[in-house]
C-alpha positions as CSV (number, residue, x, y, z in Angstrom):
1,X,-23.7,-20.7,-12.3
2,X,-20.3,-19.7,-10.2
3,X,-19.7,-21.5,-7.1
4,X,-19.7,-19.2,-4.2
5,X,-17.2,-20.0,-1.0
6,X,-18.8,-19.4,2.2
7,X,-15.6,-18.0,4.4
8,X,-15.2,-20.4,7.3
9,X,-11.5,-20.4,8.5
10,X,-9.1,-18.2,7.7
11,X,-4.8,-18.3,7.7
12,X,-3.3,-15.0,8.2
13,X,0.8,-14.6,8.0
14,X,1.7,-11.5,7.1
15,X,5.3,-9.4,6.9
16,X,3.4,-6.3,6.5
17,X,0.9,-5.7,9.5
18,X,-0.8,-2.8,8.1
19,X,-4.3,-2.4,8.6
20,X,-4.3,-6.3,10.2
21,X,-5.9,-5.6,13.2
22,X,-9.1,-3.9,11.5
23,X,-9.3,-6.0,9.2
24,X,-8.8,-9.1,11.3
25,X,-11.8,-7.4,13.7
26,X,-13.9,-7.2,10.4
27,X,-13.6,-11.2,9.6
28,X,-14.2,-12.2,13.4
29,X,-17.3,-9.7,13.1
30,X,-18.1,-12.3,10.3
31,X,-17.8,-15.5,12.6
32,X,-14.5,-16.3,10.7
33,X,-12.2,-18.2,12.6
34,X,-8.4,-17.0,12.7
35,X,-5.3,-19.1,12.9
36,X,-2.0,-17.0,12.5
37,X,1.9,-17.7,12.9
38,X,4.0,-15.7,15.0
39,X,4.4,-11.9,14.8
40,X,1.3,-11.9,13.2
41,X,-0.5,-13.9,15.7
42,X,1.3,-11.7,18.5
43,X,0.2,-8.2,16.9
44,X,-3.6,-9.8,17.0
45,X,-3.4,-11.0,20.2
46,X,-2.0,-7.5,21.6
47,X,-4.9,-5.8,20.2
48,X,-6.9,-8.7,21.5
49,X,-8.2,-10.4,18.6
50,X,-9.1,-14.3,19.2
51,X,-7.1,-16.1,17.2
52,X,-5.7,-20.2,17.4
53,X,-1.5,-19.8,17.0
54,X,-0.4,-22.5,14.3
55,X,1.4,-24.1,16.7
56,X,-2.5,-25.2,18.3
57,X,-3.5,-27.0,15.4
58,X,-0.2,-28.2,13.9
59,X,0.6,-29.2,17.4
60,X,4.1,-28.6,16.3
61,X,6.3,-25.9,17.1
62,X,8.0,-23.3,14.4
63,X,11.8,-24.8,14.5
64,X,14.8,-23.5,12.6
65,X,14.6,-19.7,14.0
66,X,10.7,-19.7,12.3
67,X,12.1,-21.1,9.0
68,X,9.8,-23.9,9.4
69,X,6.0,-23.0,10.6
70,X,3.6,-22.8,8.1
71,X,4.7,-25.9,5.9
72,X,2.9,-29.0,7.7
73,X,-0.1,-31.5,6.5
74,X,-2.6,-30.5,9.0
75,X,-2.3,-26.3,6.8
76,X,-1.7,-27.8,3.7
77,X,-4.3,-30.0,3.7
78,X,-6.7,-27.9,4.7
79,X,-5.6,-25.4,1.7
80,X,-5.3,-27.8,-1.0
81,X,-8.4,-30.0,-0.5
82,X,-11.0,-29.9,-2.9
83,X,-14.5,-30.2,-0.8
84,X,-16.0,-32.0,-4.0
85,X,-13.6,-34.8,-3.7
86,X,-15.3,-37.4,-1.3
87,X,-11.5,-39.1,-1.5
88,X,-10.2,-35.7,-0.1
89,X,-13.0,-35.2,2.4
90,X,-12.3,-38.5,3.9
91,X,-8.5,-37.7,4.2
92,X,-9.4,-34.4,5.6
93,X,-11.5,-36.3,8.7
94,X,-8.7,-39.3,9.1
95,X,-6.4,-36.8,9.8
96,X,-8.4,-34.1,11.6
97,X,-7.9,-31.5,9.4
98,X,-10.0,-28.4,8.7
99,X,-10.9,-26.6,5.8
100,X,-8.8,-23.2,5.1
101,X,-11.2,-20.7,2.9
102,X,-8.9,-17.9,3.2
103,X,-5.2,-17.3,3.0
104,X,-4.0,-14.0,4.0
105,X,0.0,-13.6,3.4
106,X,2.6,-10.9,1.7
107,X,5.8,-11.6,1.7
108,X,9.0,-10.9,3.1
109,X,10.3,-7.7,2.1
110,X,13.3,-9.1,0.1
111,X,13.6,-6.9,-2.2
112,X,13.7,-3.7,0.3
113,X,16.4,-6.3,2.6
114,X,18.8,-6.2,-0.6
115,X,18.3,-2.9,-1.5
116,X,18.9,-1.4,2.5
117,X,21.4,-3.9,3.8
118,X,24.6,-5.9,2.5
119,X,24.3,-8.6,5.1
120,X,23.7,-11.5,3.4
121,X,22.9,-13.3,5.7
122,X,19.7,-11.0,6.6
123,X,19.4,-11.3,3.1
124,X,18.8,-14.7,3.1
125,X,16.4,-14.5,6.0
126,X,14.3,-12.9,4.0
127,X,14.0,-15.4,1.2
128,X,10.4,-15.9,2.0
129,X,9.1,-19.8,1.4
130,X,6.0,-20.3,3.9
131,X,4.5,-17.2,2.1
132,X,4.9,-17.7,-1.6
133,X,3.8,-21.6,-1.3
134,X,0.2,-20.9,0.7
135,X,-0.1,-18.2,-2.2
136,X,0.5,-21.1,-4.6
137,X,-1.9,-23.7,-3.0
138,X,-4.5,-21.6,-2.6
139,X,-4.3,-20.3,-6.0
140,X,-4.1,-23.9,-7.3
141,X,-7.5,-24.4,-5.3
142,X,-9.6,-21.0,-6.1
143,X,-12.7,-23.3,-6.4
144,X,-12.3,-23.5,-2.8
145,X,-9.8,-20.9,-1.5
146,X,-9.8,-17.2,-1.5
147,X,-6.1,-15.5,-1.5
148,X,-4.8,-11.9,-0.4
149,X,-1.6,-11.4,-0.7
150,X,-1.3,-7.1,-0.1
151,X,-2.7,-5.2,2.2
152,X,-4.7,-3.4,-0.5
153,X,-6.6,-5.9,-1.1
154,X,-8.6,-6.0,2.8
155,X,-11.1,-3.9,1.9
156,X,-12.1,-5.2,-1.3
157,X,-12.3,-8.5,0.0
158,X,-14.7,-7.1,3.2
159,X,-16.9,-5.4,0.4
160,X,-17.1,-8.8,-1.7
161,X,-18.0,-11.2,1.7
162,X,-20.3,-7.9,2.5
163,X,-22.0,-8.2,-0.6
164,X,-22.4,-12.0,-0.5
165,X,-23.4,-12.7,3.1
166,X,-19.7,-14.1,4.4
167,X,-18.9,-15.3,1.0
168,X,-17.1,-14.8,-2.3
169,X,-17.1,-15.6,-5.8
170,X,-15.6,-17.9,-8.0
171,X,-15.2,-14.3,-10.0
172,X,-13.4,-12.7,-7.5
173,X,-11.3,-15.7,-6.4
C-alpha cells in the first residue's frame, strides 16, 4: 500500500512568480499553511494571501544581501525529518520545529543571467543555493515531502491533493 502525505505546511520560494498567487489561493483554500522568503512572500502578501515570512519562524533575519535565508535548522528540519522516526519526532518538538509537506522553489534564472548580461558579478548573484538544496532535501525525504520545482507543475499538483482530499501519493512524490 503507498503512503499518502496529507499536505499540512507548505515552503514557497520561487524566482519565477508565475501563476503564484492562484496557486498559492488554491492551497490556502486547502487549509495549507504558507511560509515564504522575500519577494515571494511580498508578491503574496500584495495580493493578500496569508502567509508566515521565514524570518517568523526562523526568528532570524535573511543576512548577506538574501544570500543566507532559507538555510537554517528550524526549515531544514522540518524538510528532512522523517515522521516514522520517533528519534526525529522528538528532535522536531525539542526544537520547536514543524513539519514542511511541501516545498515549492525554481531557481534563479542563471542560465538566462549569463546568456543576457556580462556582469559577473550579477552572474554570480544568481548562482542559486537556497533553491537547489530544499529541492534536494525534500527529494531525499519523498516519503514525507512533496517537491515543485516549475511553475508547470501547480496545476498537476492541485489535481493530485484534489483527487486525494489535501493529499498526495507516494506515486506522485
Amino acid at each position: 500500500m503507498s503512503k499518502i502525505l496529507r499536505i499540512r505546511k507548505c515552503l514557497i520560494s520561487v524566482s519565477d512568480k508565475k501563476n503564484i498567487v492562484s496557486f498559492a489561493k488554491e492551497l490556502v483554500e486547502s487549509k495549507i499553511d504558507i511560509i515564504s522568503t522575500g519577494n515571494t512572500y511580498k508578491e503574496l502578501k500584495k495580493h493578500k494571501i496569508h502567509a508566515k515570512n521565514i524570518e517568523s519562524i526562523t526568528s532570524f533575519p535573511e543576512i548577506l544581501s538574501g544570500r543566507v535565508k532559507t538555510l537554517h535548522p528550524k526549515i531544514f528540519g522540518g524538510i528532512l525529518a522523517n515522521n516514522e522516526n520517533k528519534i526525529h519526532l522528538k528532535q522536531l518538538k525539542e526544537h520547536s520545529i514543524s513539519e514542511i509537506q511541501l516545498v515549492v522553489v525554481n531557481l534563479y534564472p542563471f542560465e538566462n543571467t549569463i546568456r543576457l548580461s556580462e556582469d559577473i558579478n550579477k552572474c554570480i548573484e544568481n548562482i542559486d543555493i537556497g533553491g537547489p538544496t530544499m529541492t534536494r532535501a525534500a527529494a531525499k525525504n519523498y516519503n514525507d515531502v512533496t517537491v515543485i520545482t516549475s511553475t508547470n507543475q501547480y496545476e498537476e499538483l492541485i489535481k493530485e491533493m484534489n483527487k486525494n482530499n489535501g493529499s498526495t501519493s507516494i506515486k506522485f512524490r
